[in-house]
Each structure stands twice: as C-alpha cells, then as structure tokens.
PDB file of N, CA, C and O in Angstrom:
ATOM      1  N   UNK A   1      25.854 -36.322  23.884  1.00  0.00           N
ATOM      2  CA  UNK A   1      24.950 -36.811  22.857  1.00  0.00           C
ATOM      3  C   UNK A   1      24.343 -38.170  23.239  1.00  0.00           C
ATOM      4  O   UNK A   1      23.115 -38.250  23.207  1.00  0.00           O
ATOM      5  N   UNK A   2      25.075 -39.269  23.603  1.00  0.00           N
ATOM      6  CA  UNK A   2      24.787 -40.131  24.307  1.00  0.00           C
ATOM      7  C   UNK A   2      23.220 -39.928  25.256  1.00  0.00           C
ATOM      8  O   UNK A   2      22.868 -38.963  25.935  1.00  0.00           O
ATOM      9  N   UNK A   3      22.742 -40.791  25.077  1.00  0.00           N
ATOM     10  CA  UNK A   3      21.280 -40.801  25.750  1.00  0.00           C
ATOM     11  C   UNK A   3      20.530 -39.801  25.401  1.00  0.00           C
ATOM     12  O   UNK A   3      19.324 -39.765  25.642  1.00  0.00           O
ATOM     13  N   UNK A   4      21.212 -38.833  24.760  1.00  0.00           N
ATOM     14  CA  UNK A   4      19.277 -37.858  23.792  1.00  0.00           C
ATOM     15  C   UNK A   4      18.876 -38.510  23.529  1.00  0.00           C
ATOM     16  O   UNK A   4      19.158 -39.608  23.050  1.00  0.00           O
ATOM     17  N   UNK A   5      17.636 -37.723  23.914  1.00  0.00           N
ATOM     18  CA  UNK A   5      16.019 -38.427  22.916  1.00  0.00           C
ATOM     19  C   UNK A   5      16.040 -37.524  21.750  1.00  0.00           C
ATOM     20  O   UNK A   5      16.863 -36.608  21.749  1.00  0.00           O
ATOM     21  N   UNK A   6      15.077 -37.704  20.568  1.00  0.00           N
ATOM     22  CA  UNK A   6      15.261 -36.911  19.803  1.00  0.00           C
ATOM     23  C   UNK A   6      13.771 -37.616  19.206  1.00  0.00           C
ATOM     24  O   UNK A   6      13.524 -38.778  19.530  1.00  0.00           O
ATOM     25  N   UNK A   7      13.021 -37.024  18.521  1.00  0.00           N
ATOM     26  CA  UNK A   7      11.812 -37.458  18.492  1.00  0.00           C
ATOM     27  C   UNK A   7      11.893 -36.993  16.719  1.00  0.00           C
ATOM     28  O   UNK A   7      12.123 -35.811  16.460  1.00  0.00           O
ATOM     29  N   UNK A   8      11.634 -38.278  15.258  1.00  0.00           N
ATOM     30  CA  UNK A   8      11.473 -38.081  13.995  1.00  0.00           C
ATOM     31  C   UNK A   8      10.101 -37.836  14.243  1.00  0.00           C
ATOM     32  O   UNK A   8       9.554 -37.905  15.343  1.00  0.00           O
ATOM     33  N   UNK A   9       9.487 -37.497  12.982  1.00  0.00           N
ATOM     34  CA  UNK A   9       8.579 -37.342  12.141  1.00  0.00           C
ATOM     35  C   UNK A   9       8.442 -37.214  10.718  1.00  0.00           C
ATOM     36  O   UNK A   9       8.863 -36.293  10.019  1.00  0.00           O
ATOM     37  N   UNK A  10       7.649 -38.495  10.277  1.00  0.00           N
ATOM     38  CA  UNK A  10       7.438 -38.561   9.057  1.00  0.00           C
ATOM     39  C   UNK A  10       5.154 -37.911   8.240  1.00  0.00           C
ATOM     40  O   UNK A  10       4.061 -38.472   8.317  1.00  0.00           O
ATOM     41  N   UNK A  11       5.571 -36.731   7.692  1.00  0.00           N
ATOM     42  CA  UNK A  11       4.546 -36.146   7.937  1.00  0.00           C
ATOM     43  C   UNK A  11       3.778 -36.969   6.631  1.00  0.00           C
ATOM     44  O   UNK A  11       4.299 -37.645   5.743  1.00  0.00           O
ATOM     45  N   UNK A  12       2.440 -36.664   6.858  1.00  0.00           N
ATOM     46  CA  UNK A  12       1.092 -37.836   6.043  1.00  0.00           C
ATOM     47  C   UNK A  12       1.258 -37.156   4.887  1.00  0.00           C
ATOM     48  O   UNK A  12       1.366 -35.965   4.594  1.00  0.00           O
ATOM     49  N   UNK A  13       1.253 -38.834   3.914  1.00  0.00           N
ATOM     50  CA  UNK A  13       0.897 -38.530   2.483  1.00  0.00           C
ATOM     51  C   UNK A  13      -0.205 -38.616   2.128  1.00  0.00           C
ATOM     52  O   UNK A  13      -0.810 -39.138   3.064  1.00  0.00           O
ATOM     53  N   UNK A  14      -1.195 -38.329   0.944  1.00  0.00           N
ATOM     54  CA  UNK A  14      -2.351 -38.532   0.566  1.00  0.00           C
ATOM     55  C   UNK A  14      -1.753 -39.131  -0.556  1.00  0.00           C
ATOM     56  O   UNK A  14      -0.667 -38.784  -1.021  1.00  0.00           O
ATOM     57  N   UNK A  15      -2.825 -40.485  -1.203  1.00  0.00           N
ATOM     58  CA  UNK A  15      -2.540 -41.169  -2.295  1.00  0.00           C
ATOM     59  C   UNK A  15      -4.241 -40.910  -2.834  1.00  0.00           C
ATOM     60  O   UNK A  15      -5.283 -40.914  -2.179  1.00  0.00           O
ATOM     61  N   UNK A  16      -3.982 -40.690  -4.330  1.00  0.00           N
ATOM     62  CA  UNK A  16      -5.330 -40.728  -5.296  1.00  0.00           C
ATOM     63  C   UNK A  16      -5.525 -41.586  -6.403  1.00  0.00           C
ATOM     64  O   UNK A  16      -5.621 -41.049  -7.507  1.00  0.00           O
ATOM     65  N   UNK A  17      -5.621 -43.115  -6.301  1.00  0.00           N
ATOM     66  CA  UNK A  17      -5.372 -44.180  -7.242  1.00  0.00           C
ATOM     67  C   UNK A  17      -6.604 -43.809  -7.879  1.00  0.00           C
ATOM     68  O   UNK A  17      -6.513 -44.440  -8.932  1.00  0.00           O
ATOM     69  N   UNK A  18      -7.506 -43.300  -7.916  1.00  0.00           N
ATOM     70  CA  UNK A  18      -8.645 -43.098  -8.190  1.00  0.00           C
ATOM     71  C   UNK A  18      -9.158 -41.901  -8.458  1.00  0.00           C
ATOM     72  O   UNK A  18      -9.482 -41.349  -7.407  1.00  0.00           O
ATOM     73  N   UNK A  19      -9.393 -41.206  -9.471  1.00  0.00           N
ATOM     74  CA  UNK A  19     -10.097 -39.935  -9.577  1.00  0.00           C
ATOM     75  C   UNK A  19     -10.783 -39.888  -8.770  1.00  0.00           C
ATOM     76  O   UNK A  19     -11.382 -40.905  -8.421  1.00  0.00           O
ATOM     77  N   UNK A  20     -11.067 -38.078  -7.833  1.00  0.00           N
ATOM     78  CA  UNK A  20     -11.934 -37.691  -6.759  1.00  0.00           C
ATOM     79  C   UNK A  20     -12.337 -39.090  -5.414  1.00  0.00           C
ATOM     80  O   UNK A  20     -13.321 -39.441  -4.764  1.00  0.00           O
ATOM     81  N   UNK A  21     -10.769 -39.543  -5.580  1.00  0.00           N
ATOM     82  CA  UNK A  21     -11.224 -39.874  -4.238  1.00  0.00           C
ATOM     83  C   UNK A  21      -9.521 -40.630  -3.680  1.00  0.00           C
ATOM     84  O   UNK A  21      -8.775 -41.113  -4.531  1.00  0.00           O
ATOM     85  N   UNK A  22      -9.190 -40.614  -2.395  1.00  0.00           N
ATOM     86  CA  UNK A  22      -7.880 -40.753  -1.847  1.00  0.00           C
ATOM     87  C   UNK A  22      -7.760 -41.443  -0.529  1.00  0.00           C
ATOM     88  O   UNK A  22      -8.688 -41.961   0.092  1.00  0.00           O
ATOM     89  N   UNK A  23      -6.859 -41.402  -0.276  1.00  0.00           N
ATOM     90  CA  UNK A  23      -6.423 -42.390   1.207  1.00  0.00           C
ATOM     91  C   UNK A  23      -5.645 -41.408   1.803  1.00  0.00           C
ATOM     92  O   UNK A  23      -4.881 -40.731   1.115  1.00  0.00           O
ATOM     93  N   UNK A  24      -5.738 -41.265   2.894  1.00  0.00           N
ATOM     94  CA  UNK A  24      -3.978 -40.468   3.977  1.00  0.00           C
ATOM     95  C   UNK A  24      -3.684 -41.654   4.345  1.00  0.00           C
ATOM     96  O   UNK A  24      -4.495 -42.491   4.744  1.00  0.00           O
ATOM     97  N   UNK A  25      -1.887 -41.869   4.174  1.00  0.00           N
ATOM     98  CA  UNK A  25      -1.295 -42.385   5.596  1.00  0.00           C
ATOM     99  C   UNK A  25      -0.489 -41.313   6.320  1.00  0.00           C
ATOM    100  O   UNK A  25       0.010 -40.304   5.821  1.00  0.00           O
ATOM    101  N   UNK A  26      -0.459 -41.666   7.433  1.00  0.00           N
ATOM    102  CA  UNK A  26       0.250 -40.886   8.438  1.00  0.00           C
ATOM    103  C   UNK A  26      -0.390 -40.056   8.792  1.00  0.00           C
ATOM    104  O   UNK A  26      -1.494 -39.823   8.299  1.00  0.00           O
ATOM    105  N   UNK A  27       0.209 -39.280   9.890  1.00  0.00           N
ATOM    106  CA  UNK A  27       1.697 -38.777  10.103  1.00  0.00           C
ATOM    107  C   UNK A  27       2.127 -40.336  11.428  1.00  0.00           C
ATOM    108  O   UNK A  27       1.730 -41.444  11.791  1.00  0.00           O
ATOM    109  N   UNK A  28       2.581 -39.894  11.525  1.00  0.00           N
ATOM    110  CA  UNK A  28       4.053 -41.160  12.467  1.00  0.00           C
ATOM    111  C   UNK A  28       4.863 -40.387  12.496  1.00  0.00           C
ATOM    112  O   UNK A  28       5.341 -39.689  11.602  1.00  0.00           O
ATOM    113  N   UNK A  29       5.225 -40.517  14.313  1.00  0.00           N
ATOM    114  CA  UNK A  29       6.409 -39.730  14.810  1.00  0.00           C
ATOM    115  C   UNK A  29       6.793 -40.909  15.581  1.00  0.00           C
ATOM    116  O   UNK A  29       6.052 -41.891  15.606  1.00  0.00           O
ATOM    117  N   UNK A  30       8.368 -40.867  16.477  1.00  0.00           N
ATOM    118  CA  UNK A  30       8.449 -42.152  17.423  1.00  0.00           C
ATOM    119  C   UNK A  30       9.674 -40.979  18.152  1.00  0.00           C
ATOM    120  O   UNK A  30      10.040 -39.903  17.679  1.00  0.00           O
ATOM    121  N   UNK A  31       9.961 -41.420  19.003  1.00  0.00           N
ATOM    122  CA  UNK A  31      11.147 -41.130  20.187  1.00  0.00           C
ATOM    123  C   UNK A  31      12.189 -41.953  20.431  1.00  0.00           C
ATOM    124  O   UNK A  31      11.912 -42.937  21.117  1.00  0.00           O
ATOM    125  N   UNK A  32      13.248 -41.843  20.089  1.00  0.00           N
ATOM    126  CA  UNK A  32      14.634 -42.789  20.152  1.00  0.00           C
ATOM    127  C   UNK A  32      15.764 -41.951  21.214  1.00  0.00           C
ATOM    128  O   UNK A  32      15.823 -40.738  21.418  1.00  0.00           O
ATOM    129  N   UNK A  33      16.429 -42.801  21.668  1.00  0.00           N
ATOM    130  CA  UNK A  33      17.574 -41.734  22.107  1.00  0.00           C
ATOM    131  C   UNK A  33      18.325 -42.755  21.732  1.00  0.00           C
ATOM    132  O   UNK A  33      18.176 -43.975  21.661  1.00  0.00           O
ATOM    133  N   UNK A  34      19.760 -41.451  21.347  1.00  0.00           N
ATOM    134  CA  UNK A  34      21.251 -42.050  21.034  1.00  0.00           C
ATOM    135  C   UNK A  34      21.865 -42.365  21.966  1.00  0.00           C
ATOM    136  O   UNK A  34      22.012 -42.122  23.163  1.00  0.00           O
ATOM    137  N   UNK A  35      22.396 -43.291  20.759  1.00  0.00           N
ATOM    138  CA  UNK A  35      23.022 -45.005  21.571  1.00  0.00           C
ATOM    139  C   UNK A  35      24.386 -44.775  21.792  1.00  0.00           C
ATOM    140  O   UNK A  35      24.962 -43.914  21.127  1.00  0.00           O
ATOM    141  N   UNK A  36      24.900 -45.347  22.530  1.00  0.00           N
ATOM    142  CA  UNK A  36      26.180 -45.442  22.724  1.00  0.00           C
ATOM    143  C   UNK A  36      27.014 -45.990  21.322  1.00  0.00           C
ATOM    144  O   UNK A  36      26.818 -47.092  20.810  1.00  0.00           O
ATOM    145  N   UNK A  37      28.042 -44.910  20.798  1.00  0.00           N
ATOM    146  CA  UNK A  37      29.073 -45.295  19.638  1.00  0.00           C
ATOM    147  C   UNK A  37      28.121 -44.814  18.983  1.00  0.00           C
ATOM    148  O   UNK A  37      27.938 -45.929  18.495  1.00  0.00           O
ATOM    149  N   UNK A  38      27.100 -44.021  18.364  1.00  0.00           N
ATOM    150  CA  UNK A  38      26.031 -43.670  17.641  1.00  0.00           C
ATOM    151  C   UNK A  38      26.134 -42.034  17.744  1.00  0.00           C
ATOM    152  O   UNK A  38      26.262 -41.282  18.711  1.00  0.00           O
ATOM    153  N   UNK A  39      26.026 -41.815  16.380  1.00  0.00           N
ATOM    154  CA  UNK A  39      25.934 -40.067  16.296  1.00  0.00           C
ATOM    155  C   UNK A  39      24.546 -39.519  15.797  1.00  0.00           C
ATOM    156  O   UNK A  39      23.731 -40.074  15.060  1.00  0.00           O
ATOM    157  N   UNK A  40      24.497 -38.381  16.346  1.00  0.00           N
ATOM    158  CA  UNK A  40      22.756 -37.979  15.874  1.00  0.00           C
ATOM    159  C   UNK A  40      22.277 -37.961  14.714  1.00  0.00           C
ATOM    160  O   UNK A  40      21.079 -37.680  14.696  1.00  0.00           O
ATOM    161  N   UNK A  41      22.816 -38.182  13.582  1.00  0.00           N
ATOM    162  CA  UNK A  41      22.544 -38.697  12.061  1.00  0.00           C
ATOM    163  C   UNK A  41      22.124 -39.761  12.217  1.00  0.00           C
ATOM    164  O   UNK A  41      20.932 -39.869  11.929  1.00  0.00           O
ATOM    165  N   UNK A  42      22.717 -40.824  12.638  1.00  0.00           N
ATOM    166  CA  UNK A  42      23.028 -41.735  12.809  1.00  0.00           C
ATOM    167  C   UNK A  42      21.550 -42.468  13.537  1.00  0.00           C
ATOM    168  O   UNK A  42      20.863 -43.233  12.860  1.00  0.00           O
ATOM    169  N   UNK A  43      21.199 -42.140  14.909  1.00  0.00           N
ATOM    170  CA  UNK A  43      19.858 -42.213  15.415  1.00  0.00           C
ATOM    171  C   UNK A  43      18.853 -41.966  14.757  1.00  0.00           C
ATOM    172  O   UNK A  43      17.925 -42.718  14.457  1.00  0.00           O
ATOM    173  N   UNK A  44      19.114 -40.278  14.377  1.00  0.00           N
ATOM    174  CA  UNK A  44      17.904 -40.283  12.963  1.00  0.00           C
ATOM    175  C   UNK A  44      17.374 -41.164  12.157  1.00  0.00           C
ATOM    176  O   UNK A  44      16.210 -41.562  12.117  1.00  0.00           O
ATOM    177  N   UNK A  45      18.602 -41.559  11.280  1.00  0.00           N
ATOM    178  CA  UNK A  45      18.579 -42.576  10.237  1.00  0.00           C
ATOM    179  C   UNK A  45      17.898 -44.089  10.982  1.00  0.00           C
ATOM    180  O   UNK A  45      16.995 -44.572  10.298  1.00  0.00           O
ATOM    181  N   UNK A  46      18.150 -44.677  11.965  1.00  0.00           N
ATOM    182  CA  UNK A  46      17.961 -45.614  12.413  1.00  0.00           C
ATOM    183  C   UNK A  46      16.243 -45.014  12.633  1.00  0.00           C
ATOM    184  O   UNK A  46      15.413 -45.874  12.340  1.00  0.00           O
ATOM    185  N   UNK A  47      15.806 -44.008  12.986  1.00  0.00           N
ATOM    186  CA  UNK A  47      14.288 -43.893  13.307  1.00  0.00           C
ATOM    187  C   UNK A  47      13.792 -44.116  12.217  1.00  0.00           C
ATOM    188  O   UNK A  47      13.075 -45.054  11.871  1.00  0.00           O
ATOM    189  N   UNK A  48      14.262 -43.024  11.502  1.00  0.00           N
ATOM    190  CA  UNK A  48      13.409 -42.513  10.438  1.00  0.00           C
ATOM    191  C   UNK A  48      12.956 -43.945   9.176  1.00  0.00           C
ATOM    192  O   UNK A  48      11.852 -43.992   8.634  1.00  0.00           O
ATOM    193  N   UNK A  49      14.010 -44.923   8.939  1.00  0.00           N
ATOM    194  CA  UNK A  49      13.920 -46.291   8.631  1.00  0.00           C
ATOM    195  C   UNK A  49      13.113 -46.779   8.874  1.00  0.00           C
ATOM    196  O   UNK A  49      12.431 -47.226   7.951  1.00  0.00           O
ATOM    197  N   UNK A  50      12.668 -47.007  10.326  1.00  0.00           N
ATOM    198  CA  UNK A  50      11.998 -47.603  11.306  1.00  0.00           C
ATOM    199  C   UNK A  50      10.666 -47.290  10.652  1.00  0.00           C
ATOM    200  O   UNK A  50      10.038 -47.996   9.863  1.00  0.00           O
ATOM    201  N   UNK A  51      10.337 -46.006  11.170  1.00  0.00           N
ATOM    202  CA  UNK A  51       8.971 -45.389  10.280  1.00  0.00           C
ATOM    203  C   UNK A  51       9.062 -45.570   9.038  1.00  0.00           C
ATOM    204  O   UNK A  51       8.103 -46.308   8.814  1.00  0.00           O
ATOM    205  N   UNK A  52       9.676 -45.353   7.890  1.00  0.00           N
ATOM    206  CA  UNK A  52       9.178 -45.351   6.833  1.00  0.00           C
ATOM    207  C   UNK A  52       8.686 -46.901   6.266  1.00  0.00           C
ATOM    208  O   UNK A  52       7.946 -47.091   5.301  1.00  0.00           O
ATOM    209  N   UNK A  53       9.187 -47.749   6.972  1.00  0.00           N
ATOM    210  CA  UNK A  53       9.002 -49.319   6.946  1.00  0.00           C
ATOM    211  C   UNK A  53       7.568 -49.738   7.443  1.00  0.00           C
ATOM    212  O   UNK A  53       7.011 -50.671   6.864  1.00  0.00           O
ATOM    213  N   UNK A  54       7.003 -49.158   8.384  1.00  0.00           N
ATOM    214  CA  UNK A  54       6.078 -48.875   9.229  1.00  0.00           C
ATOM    215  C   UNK A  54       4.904 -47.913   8.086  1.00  0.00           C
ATOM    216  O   UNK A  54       3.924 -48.555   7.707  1.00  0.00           O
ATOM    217  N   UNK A  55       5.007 -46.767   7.696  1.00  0.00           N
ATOM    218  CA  UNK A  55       4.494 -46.377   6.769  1.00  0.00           C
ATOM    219  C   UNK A  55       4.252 -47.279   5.472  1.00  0.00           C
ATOM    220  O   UNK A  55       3.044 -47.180   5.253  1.00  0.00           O
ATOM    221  N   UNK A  56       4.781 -48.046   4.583  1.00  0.00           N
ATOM    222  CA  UNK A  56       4.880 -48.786   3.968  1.00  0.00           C
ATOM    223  C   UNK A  56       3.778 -49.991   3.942  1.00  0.00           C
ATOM    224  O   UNK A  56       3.054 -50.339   3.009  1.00  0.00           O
ATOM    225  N   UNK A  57       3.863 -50.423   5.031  1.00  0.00           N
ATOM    226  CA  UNK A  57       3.369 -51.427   5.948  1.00  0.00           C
ATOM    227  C   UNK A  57       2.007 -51.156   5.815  1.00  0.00           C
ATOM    228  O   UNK A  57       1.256 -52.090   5.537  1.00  0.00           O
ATOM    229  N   UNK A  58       1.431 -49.691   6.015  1.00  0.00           N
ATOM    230  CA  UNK A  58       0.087 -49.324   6.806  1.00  0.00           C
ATOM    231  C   UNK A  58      -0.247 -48.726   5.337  1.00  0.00           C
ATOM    232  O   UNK A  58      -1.438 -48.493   5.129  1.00  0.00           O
ATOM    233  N   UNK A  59       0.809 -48.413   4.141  1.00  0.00           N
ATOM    234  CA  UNK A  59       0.197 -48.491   3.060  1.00  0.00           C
ATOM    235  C   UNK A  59      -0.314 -49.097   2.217  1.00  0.00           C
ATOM    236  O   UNK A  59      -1.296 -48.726   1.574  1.00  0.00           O
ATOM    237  N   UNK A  60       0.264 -50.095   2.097  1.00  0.00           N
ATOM    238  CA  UNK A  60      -0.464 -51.269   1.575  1.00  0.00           C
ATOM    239  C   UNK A  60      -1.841 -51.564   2.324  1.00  0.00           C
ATOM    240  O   UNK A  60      -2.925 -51.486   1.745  1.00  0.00           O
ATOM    241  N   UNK A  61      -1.695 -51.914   3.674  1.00  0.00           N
ATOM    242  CA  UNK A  61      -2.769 -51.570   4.259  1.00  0.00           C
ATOM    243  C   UNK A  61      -3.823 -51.439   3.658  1.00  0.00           C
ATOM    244  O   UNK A  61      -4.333 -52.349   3.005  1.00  0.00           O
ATOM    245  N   UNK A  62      -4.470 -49.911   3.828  1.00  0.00           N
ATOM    246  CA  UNK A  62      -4.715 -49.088   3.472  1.00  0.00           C
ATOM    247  C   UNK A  62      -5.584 -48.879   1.866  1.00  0.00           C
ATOM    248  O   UNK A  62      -6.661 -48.540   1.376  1.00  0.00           O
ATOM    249  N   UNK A  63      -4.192 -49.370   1.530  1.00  0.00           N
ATOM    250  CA  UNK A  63      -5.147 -49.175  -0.194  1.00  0.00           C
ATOM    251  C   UNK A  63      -5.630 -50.745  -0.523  1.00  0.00           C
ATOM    252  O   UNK A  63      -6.460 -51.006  -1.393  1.00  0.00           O
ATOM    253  N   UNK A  64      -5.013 -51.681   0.265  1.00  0.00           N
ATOM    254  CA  UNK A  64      -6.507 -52.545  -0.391  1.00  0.00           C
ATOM    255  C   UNK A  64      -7.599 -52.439   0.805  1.00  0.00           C
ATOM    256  O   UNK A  64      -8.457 -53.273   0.513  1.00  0.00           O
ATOM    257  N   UNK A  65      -7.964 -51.800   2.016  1.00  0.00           N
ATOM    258  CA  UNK A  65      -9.221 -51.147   2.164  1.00  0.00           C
ATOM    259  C   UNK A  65      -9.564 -50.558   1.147  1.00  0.00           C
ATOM    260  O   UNK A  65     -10.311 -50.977   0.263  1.00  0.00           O
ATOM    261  N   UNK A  66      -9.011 -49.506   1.222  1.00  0.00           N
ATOM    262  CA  UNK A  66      -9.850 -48.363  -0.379  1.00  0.00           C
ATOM    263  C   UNK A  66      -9.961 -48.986  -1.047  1.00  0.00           C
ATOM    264  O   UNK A  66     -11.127 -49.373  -1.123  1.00  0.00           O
ATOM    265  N   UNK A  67      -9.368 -49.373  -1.668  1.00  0.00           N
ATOM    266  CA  UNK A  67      -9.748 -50.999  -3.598  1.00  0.00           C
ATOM    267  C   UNK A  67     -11.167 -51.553  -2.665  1.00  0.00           C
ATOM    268  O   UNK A  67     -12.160 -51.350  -3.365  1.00  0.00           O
ATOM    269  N   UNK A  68     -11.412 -51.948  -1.817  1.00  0.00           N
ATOM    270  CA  UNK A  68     -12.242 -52.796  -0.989  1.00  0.00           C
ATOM    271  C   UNK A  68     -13.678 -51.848  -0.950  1.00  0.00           C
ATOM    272  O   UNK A  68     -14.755 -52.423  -0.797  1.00  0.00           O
ATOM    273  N   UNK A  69     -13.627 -50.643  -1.071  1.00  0.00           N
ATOM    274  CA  UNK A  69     -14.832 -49.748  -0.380  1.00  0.00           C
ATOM    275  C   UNK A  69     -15.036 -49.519  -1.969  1.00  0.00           C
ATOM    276  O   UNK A  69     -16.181 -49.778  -2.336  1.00  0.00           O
ATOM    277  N   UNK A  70     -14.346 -49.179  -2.760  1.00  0.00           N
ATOM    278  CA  UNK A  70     -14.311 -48.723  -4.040  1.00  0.00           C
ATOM    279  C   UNK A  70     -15.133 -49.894  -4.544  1.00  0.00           C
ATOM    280  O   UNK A  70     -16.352 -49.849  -4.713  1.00  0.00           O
ATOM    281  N   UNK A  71     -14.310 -51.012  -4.783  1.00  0.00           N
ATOM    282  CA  UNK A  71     -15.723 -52.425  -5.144  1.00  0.00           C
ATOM    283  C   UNK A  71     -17.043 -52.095  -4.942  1.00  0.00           C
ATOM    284  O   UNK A  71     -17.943 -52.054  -5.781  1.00  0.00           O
ATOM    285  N   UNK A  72     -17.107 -51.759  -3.237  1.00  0.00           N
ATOM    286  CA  UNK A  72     -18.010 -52.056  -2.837  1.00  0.00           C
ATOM    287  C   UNK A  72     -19.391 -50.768  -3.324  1.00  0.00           C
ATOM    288  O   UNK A  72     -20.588 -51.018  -3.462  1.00  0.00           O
ATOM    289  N   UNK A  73     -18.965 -49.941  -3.429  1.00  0.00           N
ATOM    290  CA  UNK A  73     -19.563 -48.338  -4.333  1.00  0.00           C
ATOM    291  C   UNK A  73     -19.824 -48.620  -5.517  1.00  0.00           C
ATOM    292  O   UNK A  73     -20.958 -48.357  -5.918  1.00  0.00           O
ATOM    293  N   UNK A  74     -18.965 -49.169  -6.324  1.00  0.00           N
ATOM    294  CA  UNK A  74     -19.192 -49.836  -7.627  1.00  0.00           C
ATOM    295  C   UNK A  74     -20.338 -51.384  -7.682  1.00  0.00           C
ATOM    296  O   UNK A  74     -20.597 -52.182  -8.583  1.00  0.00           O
ATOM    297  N   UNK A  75     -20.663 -51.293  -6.651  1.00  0.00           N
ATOM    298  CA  UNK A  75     -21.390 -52.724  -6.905  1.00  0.00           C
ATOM    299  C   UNK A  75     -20.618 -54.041  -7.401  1.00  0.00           C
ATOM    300  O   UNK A  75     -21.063 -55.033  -7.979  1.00  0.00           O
ATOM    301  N   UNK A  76     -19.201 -53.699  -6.951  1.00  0.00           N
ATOM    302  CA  UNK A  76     -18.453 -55.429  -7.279  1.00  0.00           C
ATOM    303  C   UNK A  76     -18.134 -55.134  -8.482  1.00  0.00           C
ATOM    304  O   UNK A  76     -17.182 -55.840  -8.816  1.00  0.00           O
ATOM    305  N   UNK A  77     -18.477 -54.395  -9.354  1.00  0.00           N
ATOM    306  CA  UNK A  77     -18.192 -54.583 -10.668  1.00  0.00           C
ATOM    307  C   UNK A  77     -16.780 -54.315 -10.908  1.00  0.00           C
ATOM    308  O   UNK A  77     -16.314 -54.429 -12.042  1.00  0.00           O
TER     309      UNK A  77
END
C-alpha cells in the first residue's frame, strides 16, 4: 500500500443564487500516494480535504465574479 498513487475526485457543483442564472465550480481531481504509517482511507481523507478546501476557495471566488457580472447586467442597480 505504501507508495500508491490513488487519484480523488471531487465532481462540479452548480450554484443558482439567482433565478435563471448559475455558476459551476469544479470538477478537481489531484494524485497523492500513500505515505508511510498511512492507510488508504486515510490518503483519501488527506486528498479529498485538500480539494474540498480548494473548492471552497474557488467558490467564493467565483460568486463574487457572478454578484460582479450580475451588477453589471443590472446597470449597478
């Protein structure tokens, strides 16, 4: 088990703060291999963290672009 790679994936959400209209984030995948004293749950968990922190990150992102384009369609108002 030691030194697999094992490759997560966290597959794309769509968010709709807004009637008829939405954002995707994702998808995000990454490649880890298990660590020494580390079990393949264990690696998982350590990826999958990784990404969803990362997802998070690029969500916020994200939706204040959209809030930003949305203003900007609305004329600022």
């Amino acid at each position: 088990m030691v030194g697999d790679e094992i490759t997560v994936t966290v597959g794309a959400q769509t968010f709709s703060p807004v009637r008829y209209n939405s954002f995707t984030v994702g998808p995000f995948s990454m490649k880890t291999i298990v660590k020494e004293n580390e079990t393949l749950d264990e690696a998982f968990a350590r990826a999958h963290g990784w990404l969803m922190n990362r997802a998070r990150e690029v969500y916020v992102a994200e939706r204040e672009v959209f809030y930003n384009k949305i203003e900007k369609t609305n004329g600022g108002q």
